[in-house]
Each structure stands twice: as C-alpha cells, then as structure tokens.
C-alpha positions as a Markdown table, in Angstrom:
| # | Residue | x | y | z |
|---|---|---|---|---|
| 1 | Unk | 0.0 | 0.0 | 0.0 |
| 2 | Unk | 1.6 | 3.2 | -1.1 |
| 3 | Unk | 0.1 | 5.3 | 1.4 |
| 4 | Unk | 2.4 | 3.7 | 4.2 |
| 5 | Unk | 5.5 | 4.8 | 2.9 |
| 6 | Unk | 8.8 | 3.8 | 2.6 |
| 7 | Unk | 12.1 | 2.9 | 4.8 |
| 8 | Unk | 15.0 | 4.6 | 5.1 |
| 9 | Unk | 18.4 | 3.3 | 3.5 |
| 10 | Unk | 21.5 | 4.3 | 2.0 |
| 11 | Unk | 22.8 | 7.7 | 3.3 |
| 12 | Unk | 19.9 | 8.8 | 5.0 |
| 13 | Unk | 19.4 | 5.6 | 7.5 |
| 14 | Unk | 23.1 | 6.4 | 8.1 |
| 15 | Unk | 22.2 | 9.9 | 9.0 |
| 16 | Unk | 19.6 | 8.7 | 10.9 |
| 17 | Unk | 21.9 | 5.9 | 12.9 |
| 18 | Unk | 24.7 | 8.8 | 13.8 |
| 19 | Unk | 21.9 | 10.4 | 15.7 |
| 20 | Unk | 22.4 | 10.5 | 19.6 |
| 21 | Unk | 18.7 | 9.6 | 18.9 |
| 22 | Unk | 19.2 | 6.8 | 17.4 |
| 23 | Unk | 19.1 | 3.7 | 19.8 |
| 24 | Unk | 19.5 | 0.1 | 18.0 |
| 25 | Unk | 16.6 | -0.5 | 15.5 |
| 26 | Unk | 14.8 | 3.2 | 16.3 |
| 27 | Unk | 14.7 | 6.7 | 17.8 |
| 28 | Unk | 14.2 | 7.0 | 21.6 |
| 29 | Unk | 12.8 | 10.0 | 23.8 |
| 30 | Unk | 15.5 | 12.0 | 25.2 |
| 31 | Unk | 13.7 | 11.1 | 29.0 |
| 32 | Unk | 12.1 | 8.0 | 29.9 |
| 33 | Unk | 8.5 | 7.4 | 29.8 |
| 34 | Unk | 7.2 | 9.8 | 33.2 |
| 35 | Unk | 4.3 | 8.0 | 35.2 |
| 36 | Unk | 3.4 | 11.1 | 37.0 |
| 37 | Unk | 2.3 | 12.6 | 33.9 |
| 38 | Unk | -0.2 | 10.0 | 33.2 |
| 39 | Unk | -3.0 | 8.4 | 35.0 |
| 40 | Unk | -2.0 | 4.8 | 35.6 |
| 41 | Unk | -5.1 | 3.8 | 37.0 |
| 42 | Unk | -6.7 | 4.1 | 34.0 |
| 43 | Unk | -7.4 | 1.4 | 31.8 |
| 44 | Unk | -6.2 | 2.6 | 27.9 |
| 45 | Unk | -8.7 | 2.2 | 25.5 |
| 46 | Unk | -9.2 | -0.7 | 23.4 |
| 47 | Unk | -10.1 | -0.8 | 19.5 |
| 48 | Unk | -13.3 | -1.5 | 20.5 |
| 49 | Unk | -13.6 | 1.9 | 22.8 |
| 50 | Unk | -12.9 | 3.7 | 19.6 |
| 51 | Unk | -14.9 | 1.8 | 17.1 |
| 52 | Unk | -18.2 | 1.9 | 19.2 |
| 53 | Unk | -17.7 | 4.6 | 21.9 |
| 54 | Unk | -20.2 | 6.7 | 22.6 |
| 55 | Unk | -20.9 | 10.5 | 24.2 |
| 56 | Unk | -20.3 | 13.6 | 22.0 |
| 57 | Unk | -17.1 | 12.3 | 19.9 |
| 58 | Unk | -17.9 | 14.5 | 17.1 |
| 59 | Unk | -20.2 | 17.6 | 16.5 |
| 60 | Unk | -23.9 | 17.0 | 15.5 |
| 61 | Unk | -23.3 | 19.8 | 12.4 |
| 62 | Unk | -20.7 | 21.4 | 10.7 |
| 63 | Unk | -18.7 | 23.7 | 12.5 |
| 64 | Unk | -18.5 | 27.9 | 11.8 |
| 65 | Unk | -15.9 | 28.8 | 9.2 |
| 66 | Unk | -14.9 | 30.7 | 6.9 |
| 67 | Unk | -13.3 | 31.0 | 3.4 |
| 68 | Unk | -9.8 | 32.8 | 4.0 |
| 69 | Unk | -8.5 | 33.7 | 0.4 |
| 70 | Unk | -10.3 | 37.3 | 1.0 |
| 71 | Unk | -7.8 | 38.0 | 4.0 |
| 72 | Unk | -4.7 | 36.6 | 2.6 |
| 73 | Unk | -5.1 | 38.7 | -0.6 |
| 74 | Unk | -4.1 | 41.5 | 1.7 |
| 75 | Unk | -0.4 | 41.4 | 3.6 |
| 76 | Unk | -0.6 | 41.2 | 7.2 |
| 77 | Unk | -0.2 | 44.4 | 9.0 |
| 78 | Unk | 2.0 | 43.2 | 11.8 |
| 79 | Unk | 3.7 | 40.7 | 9.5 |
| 80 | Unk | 2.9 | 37.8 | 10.9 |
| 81 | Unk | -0.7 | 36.1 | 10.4 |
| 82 | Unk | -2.0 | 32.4 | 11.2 |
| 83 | Unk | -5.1 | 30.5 | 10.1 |
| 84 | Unk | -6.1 | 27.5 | 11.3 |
| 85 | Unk | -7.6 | 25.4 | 9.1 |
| 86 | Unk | -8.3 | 22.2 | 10.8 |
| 87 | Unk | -6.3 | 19.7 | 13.0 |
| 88 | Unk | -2.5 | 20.3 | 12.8 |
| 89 | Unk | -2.9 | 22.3 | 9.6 |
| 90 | Unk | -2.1 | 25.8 | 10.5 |
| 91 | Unk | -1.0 | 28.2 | 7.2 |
| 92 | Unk | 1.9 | 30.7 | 8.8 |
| 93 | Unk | 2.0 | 34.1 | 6.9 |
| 94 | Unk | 5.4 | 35.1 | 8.4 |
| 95 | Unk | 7.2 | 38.6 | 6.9 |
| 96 | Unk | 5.8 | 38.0 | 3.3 |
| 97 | Unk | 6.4 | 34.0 | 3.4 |
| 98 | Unk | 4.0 | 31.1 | 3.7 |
| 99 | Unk | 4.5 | 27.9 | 5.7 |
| 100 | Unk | 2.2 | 25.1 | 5.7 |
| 101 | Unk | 2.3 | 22.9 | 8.8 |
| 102 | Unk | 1.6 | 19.3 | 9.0 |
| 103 | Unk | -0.8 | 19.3 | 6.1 |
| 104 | Unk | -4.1 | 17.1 | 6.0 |
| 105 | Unk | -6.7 | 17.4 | 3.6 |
| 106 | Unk | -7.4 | 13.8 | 2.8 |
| 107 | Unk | -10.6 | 12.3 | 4.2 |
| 108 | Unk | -9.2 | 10.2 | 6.8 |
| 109 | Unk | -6.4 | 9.8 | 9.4 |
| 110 | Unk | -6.1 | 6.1 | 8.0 |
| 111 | Unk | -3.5 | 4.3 | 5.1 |
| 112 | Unk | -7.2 | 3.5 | 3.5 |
| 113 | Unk | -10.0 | 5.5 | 2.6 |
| 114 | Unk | -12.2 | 2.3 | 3.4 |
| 115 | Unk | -11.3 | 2.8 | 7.4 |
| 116 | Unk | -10.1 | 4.4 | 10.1 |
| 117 | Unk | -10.8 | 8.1 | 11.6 |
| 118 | Unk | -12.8 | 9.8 | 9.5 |
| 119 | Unk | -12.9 | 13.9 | 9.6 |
| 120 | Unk | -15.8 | 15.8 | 10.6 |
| 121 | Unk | -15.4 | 19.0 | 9.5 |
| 122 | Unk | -13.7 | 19.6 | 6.4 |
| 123 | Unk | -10.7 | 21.4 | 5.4 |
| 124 | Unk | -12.5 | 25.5 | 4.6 |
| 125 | Unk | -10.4 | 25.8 | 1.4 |
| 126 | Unk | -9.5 | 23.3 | -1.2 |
| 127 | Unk | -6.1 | 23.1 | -1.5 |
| 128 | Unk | -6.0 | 23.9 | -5.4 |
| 129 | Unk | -7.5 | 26.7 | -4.1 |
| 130 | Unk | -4.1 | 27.8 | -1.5 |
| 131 | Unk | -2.0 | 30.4 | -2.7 |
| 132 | Unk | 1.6 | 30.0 | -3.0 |
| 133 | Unk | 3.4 | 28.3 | -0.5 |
| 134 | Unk | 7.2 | 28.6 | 0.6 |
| 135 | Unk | 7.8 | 26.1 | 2.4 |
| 136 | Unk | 5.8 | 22.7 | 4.3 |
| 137 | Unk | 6.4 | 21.8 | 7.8 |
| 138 | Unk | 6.2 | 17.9 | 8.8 |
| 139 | Unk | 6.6 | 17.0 | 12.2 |
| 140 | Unk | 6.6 | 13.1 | 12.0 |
| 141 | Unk | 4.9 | 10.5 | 9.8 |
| 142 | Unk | 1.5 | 9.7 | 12.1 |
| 143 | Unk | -1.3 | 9.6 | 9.1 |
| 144 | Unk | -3.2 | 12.6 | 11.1 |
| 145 | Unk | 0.0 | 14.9 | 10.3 |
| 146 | Unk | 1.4 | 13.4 | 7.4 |
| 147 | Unk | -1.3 | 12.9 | 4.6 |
| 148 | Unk | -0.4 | 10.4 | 1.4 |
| 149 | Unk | -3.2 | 12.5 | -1.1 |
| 150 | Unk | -2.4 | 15.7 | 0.1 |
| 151 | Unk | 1.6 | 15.6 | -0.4 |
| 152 | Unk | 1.0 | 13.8 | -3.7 |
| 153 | Unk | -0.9 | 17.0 | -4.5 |
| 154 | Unk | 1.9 | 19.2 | -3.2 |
| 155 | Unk | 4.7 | 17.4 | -4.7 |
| 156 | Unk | 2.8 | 18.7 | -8.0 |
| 157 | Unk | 3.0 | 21.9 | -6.9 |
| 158 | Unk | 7.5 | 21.3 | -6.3 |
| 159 | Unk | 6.9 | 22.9 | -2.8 |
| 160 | Unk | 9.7 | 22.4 | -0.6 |
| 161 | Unk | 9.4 | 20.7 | 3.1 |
| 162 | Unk | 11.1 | 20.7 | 5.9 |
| 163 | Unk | 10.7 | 17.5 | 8.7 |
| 164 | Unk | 12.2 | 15.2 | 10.7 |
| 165 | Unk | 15.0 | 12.4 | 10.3 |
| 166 | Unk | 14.0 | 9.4 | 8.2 |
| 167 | Unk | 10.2 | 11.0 | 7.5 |
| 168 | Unk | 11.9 | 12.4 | 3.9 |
| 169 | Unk | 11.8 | 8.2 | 2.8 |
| 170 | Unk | 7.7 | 8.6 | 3.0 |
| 171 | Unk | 8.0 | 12.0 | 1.5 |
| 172 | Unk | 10.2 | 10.5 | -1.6 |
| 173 | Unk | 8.1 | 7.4 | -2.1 |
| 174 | Unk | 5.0 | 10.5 | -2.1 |
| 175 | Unk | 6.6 | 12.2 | -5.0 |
| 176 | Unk | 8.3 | 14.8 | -3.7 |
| 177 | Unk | 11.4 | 15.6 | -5.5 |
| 178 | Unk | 14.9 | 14.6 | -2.8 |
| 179 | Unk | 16.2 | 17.5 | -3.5 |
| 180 | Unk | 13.1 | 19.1 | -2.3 |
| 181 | Unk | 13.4 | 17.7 | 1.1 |
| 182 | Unk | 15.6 | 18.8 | 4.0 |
| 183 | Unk | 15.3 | 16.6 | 7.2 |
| 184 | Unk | 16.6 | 17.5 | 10.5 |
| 185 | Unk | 18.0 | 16.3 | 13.9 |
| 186 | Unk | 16.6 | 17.9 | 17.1 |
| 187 | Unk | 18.6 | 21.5 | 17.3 |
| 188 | Unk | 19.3 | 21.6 | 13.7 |
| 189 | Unk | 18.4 | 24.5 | 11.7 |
| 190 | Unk | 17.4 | 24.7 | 8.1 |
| 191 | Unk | 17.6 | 28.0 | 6.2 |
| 192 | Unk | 15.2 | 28.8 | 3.2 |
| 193 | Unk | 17.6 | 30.4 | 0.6 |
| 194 | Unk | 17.6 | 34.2 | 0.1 |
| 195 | Unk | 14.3 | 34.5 | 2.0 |
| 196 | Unk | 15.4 | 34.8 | 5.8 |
| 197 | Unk | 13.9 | 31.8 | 7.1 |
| 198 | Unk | 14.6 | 29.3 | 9.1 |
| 199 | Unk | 13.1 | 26.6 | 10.9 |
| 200 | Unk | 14.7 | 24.8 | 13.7 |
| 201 | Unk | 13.3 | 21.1 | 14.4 |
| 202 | Unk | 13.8 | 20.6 | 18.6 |
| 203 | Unk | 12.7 | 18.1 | 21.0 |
| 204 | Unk | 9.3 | 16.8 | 21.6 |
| 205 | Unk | 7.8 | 13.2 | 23.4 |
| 206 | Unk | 6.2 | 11.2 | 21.4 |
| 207 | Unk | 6.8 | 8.1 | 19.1 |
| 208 | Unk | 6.2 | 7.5 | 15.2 |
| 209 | Unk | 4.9 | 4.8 | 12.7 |
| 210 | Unk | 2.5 | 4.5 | 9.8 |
| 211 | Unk | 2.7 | 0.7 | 10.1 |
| 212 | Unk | 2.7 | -2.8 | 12.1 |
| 213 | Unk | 6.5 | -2.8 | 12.1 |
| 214 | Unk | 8.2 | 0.5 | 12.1 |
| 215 | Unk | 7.6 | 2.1 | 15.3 |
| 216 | Unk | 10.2 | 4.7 | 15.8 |
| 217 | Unk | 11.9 | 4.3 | 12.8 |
| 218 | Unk | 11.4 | 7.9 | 12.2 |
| 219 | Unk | 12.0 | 10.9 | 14.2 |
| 220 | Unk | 9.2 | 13.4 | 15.9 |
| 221 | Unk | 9.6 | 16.9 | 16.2 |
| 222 | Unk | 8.6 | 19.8 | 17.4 |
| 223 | Unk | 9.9 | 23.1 | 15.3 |
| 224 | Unk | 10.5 | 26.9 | 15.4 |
| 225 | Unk | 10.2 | 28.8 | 12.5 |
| 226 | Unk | 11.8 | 32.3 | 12.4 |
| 227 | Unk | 12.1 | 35.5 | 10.6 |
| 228 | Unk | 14.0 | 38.3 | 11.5 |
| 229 | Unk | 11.1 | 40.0 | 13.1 |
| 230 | Unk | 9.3 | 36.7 | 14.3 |
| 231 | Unk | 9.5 | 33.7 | 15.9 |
| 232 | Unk | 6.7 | 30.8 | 15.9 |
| 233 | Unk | 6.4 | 27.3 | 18.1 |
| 234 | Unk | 4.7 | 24.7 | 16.4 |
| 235 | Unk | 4.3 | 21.5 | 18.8 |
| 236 | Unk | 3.6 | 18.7 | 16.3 |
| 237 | Unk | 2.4 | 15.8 | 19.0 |
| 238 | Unk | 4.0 | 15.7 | 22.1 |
| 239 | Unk | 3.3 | 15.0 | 25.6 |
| 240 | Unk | 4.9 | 17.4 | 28.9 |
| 241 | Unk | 8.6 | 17.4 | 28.6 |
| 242 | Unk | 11.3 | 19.7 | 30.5 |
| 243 | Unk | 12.8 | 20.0 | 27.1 |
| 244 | Unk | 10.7 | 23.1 | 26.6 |
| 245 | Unk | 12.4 | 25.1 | 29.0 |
| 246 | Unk | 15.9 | 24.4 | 27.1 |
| 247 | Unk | 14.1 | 25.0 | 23.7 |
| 248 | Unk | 12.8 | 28.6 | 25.6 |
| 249 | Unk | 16.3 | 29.0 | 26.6 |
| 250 | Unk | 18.1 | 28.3 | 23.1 |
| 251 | Unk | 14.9 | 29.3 | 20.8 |
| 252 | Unk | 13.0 | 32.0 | 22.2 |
| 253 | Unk | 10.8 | 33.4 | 22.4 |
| 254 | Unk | 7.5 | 33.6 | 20.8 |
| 255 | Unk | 5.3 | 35.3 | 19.1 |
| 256 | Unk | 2.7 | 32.7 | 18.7 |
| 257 | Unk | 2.9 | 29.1 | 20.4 |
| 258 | Unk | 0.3 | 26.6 | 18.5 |
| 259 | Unk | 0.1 | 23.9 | 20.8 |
| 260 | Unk | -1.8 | 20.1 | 20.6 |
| 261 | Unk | -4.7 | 20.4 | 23.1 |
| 262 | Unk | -6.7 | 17.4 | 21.7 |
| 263 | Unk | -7.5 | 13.1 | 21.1 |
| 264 | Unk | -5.8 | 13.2 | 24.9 |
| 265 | Unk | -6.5 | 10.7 | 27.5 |
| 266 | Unk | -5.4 | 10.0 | 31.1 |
| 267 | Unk | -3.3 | 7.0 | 30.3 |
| 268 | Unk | -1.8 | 9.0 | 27.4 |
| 269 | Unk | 0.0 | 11.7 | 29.4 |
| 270 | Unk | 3.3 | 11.3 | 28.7 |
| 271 | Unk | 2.8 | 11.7 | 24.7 |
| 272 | Unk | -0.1 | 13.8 | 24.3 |
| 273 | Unk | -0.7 | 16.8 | 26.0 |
| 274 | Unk | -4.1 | 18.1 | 26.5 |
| 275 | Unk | -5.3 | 21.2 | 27.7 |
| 276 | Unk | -3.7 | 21.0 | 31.2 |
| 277 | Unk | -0.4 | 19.9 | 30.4 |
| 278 | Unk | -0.1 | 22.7 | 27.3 |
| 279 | Unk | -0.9 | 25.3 | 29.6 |
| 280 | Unk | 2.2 | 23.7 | 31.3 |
| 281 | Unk | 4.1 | 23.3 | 28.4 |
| 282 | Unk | 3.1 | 27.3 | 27.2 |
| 283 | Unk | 4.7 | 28.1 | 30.4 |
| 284 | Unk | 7.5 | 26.6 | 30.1 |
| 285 | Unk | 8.6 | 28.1 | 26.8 |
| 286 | Unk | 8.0 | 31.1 | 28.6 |
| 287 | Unk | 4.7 | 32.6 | 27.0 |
| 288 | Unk | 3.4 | 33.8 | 24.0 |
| 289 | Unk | -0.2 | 33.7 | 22.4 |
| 290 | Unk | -1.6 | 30.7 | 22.0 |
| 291 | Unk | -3.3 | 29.0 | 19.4 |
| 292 | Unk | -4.4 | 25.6 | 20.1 |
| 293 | Unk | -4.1 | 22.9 | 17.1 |
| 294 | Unk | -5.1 | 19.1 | 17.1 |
| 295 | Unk | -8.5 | 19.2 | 18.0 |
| 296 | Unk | -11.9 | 20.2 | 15.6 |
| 297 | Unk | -11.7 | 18.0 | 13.0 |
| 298 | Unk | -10.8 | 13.9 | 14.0 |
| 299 | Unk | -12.5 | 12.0 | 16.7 |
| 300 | Unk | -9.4 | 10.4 | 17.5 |
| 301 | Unk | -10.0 | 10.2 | 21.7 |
| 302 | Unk | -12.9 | 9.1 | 24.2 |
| 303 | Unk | -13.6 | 12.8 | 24.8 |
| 304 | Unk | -16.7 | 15.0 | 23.6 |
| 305 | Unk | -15.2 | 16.7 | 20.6 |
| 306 | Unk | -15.3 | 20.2 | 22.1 |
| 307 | Unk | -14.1 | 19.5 | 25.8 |
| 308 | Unk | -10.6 | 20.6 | 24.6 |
| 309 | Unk | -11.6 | 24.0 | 24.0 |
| 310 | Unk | -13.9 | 24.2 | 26.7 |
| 311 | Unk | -11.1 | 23.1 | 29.1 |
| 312 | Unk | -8.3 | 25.1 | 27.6 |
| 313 | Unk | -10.8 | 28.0 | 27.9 |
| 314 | Unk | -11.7 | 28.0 | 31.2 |
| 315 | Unk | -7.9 | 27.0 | 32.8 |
| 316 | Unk | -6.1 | 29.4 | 30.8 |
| 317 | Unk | -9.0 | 32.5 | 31.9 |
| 318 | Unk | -7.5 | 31.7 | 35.2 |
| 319 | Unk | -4.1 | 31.9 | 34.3 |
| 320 | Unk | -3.8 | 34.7 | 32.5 |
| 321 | Unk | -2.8 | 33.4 | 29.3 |
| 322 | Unk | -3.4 | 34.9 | 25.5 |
| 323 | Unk | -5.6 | 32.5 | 23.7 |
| 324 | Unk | -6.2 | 33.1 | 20.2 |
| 325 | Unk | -9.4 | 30.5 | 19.2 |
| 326 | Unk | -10.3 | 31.5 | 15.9 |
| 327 | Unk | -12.8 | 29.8 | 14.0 |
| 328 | Unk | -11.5 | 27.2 | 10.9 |
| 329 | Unk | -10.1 | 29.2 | 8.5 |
| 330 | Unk | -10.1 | 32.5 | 10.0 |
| 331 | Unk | -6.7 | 34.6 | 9.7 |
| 332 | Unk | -5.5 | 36.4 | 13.2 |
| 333 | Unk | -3.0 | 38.2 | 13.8 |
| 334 | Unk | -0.8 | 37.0 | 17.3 |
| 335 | Unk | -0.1 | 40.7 | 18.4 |
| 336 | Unk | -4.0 | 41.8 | 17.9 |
| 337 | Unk | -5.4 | 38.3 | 19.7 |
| 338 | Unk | -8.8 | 39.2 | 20.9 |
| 339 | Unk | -11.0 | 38.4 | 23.7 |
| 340 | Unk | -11.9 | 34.4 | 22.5 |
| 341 | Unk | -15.3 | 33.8 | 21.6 |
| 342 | Unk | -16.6 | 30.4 | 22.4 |
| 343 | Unk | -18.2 | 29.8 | 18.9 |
| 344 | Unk | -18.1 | 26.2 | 19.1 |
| 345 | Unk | -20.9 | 26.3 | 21.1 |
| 346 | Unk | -23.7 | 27.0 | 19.0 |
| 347 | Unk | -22.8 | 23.7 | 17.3 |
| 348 | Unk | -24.6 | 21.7 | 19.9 |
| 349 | Unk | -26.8 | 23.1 | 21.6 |
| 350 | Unk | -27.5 | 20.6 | 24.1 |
| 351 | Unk | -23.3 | 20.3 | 24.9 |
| 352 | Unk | -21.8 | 21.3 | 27.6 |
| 353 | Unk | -20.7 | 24.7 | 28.6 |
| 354 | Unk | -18.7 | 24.8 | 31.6 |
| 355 | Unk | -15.3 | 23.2 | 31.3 |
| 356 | Unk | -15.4 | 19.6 | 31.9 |
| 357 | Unk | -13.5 | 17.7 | 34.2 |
| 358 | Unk | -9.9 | 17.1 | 33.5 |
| 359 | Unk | -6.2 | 15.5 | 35.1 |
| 360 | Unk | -5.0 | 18.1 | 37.5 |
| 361 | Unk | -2.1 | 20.5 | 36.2 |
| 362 | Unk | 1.2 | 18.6 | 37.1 |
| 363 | Unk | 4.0 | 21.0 | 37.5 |
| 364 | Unk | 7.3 | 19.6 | 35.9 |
| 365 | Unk | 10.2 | 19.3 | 38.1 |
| 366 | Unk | 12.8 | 22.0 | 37.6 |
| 367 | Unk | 15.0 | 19.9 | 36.6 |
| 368 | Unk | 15.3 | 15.8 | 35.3 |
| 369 | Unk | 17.6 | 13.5 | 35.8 |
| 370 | Unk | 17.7 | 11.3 | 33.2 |
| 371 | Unk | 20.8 | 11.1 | 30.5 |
| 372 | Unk | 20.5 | 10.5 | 26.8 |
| 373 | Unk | 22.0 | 7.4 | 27.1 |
C-alpha cells in the first residue's frame, strides 16, 4: 500500500543511525517514559472503545468557518498572520512568506480510505485553491500529520518541506522531489535560501509509525520557524517534557505558540498533552499567544469533541494566558489576539458549557535526571 510509505536506507538511514537519537533499530525520547504525567489507574482504550464509543465524539453539524483567500489577498499588518484550518494544519504568513504545517486534507487519518478516523469537518479551502506556499512543515509521519493524497498533490506543486529524520523516505516514495526535502536532527536549523527563514526542528515526546512494524523508525519533532522580526512554536504531537524550557532557553521566544490540546486521555500523558499539560508546556517556553491545534476535525480520543476548547478555555481564563481560538479558516494576527469567543458552542446546543473535568495540572520538576544514554 503506497500510502504507508517507505524505509529509510543508504545515506539517509546512516544519517539517521549517527543520531544520539538513534538507539538500535529506532529513535528514543531524550527522557524515559514519566508516570506522573499519566494516570495509571486508568485502563487505555481498546479498539473496540474507539470503534463503538459513545458520548459527544464529534459535533452534531458542521462547525463555523470561513473561506480565507479574501484576507490573505491582503499582507498582514504586523507581519505575521496564522489561520487555522483544521487539526495540525495551520498556514503561517510570516514577513511575506508562507508555511504550511503538517498538512491534511485527505478524508481520513487512515492508510485506507475504506477505514479508520474519519474527519468531521472539512478542510474550509480546497487546497488547489491555496496560494503560493514557501515552504511545508512535517513534524513526524502519524497519518493525522502526514497525509499520502495531500503531499501527492503538493509534490505537483514542487513545494519544498522541511521534517524530521527518516520522514523524507515517506516523503520521496509520495513524490516529492529529494532535493526538495531537508530533514533534521533535534537543534538543527534549516535556512530557506535568500528568503530569511529558518526553521529549527527541537525536542518533543512522542513516538512515530505508519505501520505494524516500524515504530520509531522515524523521528518526531517539534519546530520553530523564524524571521527576522518573528518567531513561531509549532508542537507537532508531544506529551509534557522539561525540554521546553531548554528549547525557551536556546529558541526564544515567541510570538505565537500553536500547541496540541486534543485526542488526549489520562493513560496517554506522557505523549499527548491536553489542555492542562499545554498550559504547562506554554509556560515553560516562557509565553506567547496561544493558538491551540489538534483538535476540531478527527475524533481520535474518548472525549466530547469540544471538551478541549472548553477546558483550555476555562484554565487558561484563570491563568492569564493569551488565547487566540479562531474559527476554521479565520486569519488572526498574534499581536492583535482578541478576547476568544466560544463559537463552538452554538454547534450543539445541548453540549456542555462549563469546562469539563480534566487530570490536574502537574508541575514539571525543575529539573530531570535522566541522561540520553
């Protein structure tokens, strides 16, 4: 099945094995898996939790959007301008560029179009239909960030992208030229030529695989993508690590932190976030607004659909923090974020309004102890 990719071999597995990453047949986490960021005594749910769950797992109507093209015929006034446009997919209009994170327009999170999470809400522009981009963004190769039809489409376009080591194999076997294709370590920076961008790829927690036997075989990333005048966090999928305070030290800070608040659950603490620990984790990288990303479009946890937002919302009221919740493809500007507007909520109705019941916050030690190797 072509939509699962490709391994690594020749030069780049080598690149990839020289990686202090790398550990025997895969990449590791810098720190071990942390059970005080999880919920042990829950039970993780099975296939059969996802495949006939019930509650609210996706909206009972479309959600509010809007078409973007309008706004993004103008330049941004402040220079630097993101729109959401469902899950992970966030277009980045940074000094006059355009970068394209984690792009997803296909109709499932699956290797099939016969199975697997299917999206709710659709993408609010087709991507023929996208101006011009400078660059793509890939964090790692899970098929809710990395999309087979939609990087087919944009290797027609000769775009270049920017990901993690080993994910440029999947990207190749896509159609995407080599020499379009720049894949980095954690801390290594890639500069767009003559444009005065770059984008750093630094740590996250998490794993990767698009298949039954290549977990880890690629790296995960989060990355930082900077212009002179700006300077953007983009999460990927990641759970609470210290390693945001070391990439606020050596990368900041930001103008806009887009963070996963989604598909969490208590036994998944130590690779997803949710709305808690991102708060957490904004704190850590020492502030900036925050847009929230990975939620809206998949049901791809036990939760109702909205009780991200609705969480997020509430907790981050009481802390003070800059959110910027714009609806699906709605441009905002970081430095003009607005009061948020809950306008999920007229989607259901019947749903609930107050925040719902979450993990508790759990502060991250100062520091942790564990090595590399």
């Amino acid at each position: 099945m072509k939509s699962l990719g490709a391994k690594a071999h020749g030069l780049r597995l080598e690149r990839m094995k020289a990686s202090p990453l790398w550990a025997g047949e895969g990449f590791r986490n810098i720190h071990p898996i942390t059970p005080g960021l999880r919920n042990l005594s829950e039970g993780k749910p099975s296939l059969s939790d996802f495949l006939c769950g019930g509650g609210r797992r996706s909206p009972s109507g479309p959600l509010p959007s809007m078409h973007p093209a309008e706004t993004w015929s103008r330049p941004s006034a402040t220079g630097l301008r993101a729109t959401w446009l469902g899950h992970s997919t966030v277009l980045i209009e940074i000094d006059g560029l355009r970068v394209l994170t984690d792009p997803v327009w296909g109709p499932r999170a699956s290797p099939t179009r016969l199975a697997g999470p299917k999206r709710f809400q659709p993408v609010p522009i087709a991507l023929a239909a996208m101006p011009p981009i400078d660059l793509v963004v890939v964090s790692h190769d899970h098929y809710d960030h990395l999309d087979y039809p939609t990087v087919r489409e944009l290797a027609r376009m000769d775009v270049p992208f920017v990901t993690s080591l080993g994910v440029g194999a999947h990207l190749e076997a896509f159609g995407v030229r080599p020499e379009r294709i720049t894949e980095l370590d954690w801390w290594q920076t890639h500069t767009l030529p003559n444009a005065g961008l770059s984008v750093t790829a630094a740590p996250s927690q998490h794993f990767s695989g698009r298949g039954l036997k290549d977990r880890n075989a690629t790296l995960w990333s989060s990355m930082v993508i900077r212009s002179p005048r700006h300077s953007v966090f983009f999460s990927g999928d990641t759970g609470l690590t210290s390693e945001y305070a070391t990439i606020a030290e050596r990368l900041g800070p930001f103008d806009l932190v887009m963070l996963e608040v989604g598909a969490f659950h208590p036994s998944w603490g130590d690779i997803h976030l949710g709305p808690a620990h991102a708060l957490e984790a904004h704190a850590l990288l020492g502030g900036g607004t925050f847009l929230p990303v990975h939620w809206g479009t998949f049901a791809l946890a036990m939760h109702d659909w909205d009780q991200p937002a609705e969480a997020l919302l509430a907790m981050a009221s009481a802390r003070g923090v800059q959110l910027s919740m714009p609806r699906l493809g709605e441009p905002v500007e970081p430095a003009h974020a607005d009061k948020v507007v809950p306008w999920w909520r007229g989607v259901d109705p019947a749903g609930p309004v107050a925040a719902p019941a979450e993990e508790p916050v759990l502060t991250m030690p100062k520091s942790m102890p564990w090595p590399i190797d």
